[in-house]
C-alpha positions as CSV (number, residue, x, y, z in Angstrom):
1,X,27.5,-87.8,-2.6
2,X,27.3,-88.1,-6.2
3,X,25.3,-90.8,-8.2
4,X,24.7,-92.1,-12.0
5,X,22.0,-90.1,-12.3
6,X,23.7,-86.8,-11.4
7,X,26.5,-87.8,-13.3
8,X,24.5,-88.5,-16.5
9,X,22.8,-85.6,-16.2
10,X,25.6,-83.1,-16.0
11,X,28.2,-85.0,-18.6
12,X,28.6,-82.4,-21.5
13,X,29.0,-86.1,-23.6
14,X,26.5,-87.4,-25.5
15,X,24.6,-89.6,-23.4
16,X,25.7,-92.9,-25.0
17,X,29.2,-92.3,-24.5
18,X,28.4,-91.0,-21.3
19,X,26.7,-94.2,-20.3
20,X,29.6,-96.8,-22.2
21,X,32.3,-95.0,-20.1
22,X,30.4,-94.9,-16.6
23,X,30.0,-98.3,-17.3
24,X,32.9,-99.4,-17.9
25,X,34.5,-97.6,-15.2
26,X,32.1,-99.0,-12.8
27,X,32.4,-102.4,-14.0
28,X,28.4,-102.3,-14.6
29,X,26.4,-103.8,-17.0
30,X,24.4,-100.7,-18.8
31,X,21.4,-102.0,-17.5
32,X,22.7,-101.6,-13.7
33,X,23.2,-97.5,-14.9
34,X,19.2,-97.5,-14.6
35,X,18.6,-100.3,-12.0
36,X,21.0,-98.6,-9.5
37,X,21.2,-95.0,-10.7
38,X,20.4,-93.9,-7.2
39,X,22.9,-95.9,-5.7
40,X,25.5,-93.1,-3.7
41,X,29.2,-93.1,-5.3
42,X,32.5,-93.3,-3.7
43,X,34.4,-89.9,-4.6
44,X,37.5,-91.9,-5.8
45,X,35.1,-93.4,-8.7
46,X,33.7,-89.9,-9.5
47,X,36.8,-88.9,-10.2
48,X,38.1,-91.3,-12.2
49,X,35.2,-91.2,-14.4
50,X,35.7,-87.6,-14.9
51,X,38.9,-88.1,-15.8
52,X,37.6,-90.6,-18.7
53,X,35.1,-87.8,-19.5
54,X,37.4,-84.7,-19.8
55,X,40.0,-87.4,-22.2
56,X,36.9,-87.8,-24.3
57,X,35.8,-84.6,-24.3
58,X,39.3,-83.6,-25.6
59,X,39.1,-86.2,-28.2
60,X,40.2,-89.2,-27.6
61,X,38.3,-92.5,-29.3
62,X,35.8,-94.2,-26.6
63,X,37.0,-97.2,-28.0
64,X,40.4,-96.5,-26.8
65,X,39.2,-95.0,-23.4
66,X,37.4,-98.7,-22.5
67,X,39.9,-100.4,-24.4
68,X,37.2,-102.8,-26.8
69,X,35.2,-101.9,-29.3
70,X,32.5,-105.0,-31.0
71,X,32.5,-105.7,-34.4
72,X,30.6,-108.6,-35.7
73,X,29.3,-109.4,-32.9
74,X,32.5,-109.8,-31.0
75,X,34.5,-108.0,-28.7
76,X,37.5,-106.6,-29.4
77,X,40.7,-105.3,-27.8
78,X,41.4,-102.0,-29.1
79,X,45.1,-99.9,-28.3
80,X,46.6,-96.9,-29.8
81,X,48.5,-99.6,-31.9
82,X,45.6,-100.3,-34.0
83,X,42.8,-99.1,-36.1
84,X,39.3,-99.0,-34.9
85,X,37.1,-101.7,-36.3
86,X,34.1,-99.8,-37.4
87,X,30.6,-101.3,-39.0
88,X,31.5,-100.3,-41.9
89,X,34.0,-102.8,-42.7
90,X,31.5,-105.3,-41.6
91,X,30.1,-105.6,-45.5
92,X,33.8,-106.5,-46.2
93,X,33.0,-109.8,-43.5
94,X,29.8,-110.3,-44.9
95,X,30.9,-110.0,-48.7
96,X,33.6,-112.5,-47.9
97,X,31.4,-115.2,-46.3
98,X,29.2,-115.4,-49.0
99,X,32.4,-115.8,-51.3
100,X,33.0,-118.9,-49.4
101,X,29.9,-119.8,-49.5
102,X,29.7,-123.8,-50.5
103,X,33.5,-124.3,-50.3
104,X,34.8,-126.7,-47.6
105,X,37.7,-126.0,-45.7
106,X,38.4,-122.6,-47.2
107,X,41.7,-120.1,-47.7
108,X,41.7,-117.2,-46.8
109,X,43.6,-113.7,-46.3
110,X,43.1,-110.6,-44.4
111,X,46.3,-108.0,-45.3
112,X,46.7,-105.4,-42.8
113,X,44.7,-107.3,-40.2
114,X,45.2,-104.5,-37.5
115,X,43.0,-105.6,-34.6
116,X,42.5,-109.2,-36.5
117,X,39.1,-108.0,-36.5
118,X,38.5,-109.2,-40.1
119,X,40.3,-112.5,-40.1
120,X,38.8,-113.5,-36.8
121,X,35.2,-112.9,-37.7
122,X,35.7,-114.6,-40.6
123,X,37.3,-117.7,-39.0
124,X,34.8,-117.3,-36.3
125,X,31.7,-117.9,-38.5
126,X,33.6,-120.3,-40.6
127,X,35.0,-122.4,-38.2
128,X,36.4,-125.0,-40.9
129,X,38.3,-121.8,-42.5
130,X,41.8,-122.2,-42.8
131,X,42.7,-118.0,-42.2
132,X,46.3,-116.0,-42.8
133,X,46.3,-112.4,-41.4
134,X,49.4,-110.1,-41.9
135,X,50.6,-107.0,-40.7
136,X,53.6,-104.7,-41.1
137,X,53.2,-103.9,-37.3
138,X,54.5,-106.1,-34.7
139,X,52.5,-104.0,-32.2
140,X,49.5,-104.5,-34.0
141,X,50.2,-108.3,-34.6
142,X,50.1,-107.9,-30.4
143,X,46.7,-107.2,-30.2
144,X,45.5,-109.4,-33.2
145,X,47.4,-111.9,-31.4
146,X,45.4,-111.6,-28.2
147,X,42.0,-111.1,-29.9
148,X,42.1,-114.2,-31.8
149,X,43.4,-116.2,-28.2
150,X,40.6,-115.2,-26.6
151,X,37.5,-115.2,-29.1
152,X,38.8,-118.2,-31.2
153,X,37.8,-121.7,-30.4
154,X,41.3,-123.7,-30.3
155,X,39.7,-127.0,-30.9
156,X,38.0,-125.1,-34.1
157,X,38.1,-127.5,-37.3
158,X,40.1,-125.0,-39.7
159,X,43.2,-124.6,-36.9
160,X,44.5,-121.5,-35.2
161,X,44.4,-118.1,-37.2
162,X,48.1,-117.7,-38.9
163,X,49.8,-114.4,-38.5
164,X,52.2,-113.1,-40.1
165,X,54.3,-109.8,-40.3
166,X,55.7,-107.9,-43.2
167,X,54.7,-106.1,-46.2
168,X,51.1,-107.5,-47.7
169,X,52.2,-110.7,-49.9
170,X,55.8,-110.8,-48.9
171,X,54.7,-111.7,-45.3
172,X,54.0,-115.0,-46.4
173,X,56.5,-117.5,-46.3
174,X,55.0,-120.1,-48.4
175,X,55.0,-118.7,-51.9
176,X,52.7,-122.4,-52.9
177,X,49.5,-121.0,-50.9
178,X,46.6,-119.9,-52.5
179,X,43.3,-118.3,-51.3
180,X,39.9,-118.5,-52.1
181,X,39.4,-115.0,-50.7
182,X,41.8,-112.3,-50.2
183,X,40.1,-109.4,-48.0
184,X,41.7,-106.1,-46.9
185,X,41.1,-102.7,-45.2
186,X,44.7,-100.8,-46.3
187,X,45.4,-97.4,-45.3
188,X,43.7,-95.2,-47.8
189,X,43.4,-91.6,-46.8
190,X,45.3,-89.8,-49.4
191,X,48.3,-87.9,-47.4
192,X,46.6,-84.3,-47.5
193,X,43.0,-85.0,-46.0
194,X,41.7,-82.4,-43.4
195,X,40.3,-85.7,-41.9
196,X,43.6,-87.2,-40.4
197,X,43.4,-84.3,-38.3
198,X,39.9,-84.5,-37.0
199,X,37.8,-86.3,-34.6
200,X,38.9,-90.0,-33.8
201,X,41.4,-90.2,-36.4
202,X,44.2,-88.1,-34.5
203,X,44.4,-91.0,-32.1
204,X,44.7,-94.0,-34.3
205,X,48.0,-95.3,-36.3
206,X,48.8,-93.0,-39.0
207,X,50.4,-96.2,-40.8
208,X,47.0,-97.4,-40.5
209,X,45.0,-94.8,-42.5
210,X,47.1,-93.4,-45.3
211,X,50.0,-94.3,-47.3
212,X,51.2,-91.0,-47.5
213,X,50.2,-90.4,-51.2
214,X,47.2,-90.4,-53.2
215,X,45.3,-93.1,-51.0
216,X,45.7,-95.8,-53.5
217,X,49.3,-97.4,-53.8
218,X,48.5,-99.9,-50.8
219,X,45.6,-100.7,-53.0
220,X,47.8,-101.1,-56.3
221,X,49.7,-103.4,-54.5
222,X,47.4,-105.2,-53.2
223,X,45.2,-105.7,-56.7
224,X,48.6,-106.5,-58.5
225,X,50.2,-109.1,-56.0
226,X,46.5,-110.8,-56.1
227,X,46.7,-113.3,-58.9
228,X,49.6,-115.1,-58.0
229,X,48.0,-116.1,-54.8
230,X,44.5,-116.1,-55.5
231,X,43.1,-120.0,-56.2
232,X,41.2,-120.0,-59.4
233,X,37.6,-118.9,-59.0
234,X,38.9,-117.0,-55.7
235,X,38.0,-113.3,-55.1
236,X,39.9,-110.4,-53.8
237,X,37.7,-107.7,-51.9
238,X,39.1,-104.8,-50.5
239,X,37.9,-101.7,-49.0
240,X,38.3,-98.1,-50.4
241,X,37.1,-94.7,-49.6
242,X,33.9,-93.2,-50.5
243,X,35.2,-91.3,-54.2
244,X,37.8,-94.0,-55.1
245,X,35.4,-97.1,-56.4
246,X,36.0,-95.9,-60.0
247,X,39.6,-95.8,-59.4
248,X,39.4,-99.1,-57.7
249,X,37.4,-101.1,-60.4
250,X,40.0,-99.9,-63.0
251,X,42.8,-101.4,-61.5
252,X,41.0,-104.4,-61.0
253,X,39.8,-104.9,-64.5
254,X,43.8,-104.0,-65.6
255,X,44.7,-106.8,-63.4
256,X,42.8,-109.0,-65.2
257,X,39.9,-110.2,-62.7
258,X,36.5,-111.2,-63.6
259,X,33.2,-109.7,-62.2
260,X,34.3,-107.0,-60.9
261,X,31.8,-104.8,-58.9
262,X,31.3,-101.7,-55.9
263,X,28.9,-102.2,-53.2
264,X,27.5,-100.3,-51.0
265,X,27.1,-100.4,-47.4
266,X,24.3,-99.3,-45.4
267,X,24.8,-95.6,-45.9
268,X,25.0,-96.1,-49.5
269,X,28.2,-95.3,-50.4
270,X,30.2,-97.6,-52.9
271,X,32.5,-99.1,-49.6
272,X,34.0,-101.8,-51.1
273,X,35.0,-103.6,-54.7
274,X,36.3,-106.7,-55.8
275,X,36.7,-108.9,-58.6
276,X,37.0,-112.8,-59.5
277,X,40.4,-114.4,-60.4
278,X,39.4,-116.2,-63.9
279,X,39.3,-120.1,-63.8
């Protein structure tokens, strides 16, 4: 009879993912792969966990396989539905808190909130934060929906997270709110990438990762809908792809905003840019 240890050992996966979806099918803790590696298997468990490991040898996301993925220190529910958070984004979380640094009972946006993975970190270290997220998927909305049920304290100071669905700004009923931070991570893949057919990407919304064009008209939109709802003083960040930061900054300086900058994330590539509404 088959153990984790034999398992491990003969998984063509790399051993991490190996070890996340042996966990997870067994219900285990990682650490109980090593306490209890020797521990004899049932055959029906063997074979589901090589079913797991042949859909992930053919491709599909781990994240989807277990069905979470953790981003900012949180858990969340991941589904076809919705994009994969990814640490990446997490400058775009940290970028915003310090935005709202010193301001009590802040605004704020996420457009194209997917898994509601930015909003609800966010809310979740700002607990006073008043926070909108909106997406064009009502699928998507779903999961967000779900997410921010379970990891959200209801009692929290700055209310439930508001969702919303439609099309970026028009989602949003109340044409009198303003926000002191406006955050997004819109599809922007331009349409002929050889990466929308590789890897993880195959299995995640296509809505979700380009706009069909030249990878920035969910930006335009995005930067010219901004002042109208931005509070003055309030900033817009929004992620971009690795070559597109010029691009980015230009449209933000024809829209008028202040202080407008790229930073970098951890692999030092100009991830995200933004800019200060004047006033």
């Amino acid at each position: 009879m088959e153990n984790v240890a034999t398992l491990l050992r003969a998984s063509p996966l790399p051993a991490l993912e190996a070890r996340i979806l042996l966990a997870h099918m067994l219900g285990w803790r990682r650490t109980e792969l090593i306490t209890r590696s020797d521990e004899p298997l049932d055959a029906a468990l063997v074979a589901r966990y090589r079913e797991l490991e042949a859909r992930r040898v053919a491709g599909e996301p781990v994240a989807q396989l277990v069905g979470v993925r953790e981003f900012f220190g949180l858990d969340f529910e991941v589904t076809p539905h919705v994009l994969i958070p990814r640490p990446d984004t997490e400058l775009l979380v940290e970028t915003a808190l310090d935005a709202l640094d010193g301001l009590r009972r802040p605004c704020v946006l996420d457009l194209g909130t997917g898994t509601g993975a930015i909003a609800i970190a966010i809310a979740d270290a700002r607990p006073d934060a008043q926070v909108w997220a909106v997406d064009c998927s009502p699928e998507a909305l779903k999961v967000a929906t779900r997410n921010a049920m379970r990891l959200l304290d209801p009692a929290r100071p700055g209310g439930l997270l508001h969702l919303a669905q439609g099309d970026w700004y028009a989602a949003l009923a109340d044409g009198t709110l303003r926000f002191h931070t406006i955050v997004s991570n819109p599809p922007y893949i331009a349409s002929g990438d050889p990466h929308l057919s590789e890897g993880d990407l195959r299995y995640e919304p296509r809505g979700a990762l380009t706009d069909e064009a030249d990878g920035l008209s969910a930006i335009r939109a995005i930067i010219s809908g901004a002042p109208a709802w931005l509070a003055p003083g309030g900033a817009l960040w929004i992620e971009h792809g690795y070559d597109q930061a010029g691009a980015v900054r230009a449209l933000l300086d024809a829209e008028g905003l202040a202080e407008v900058q790229s930073l970098r994330d951890l692999a030092d590539i100009e991830r995200i840019s933004g800019g200060v509404l004047p006033g």
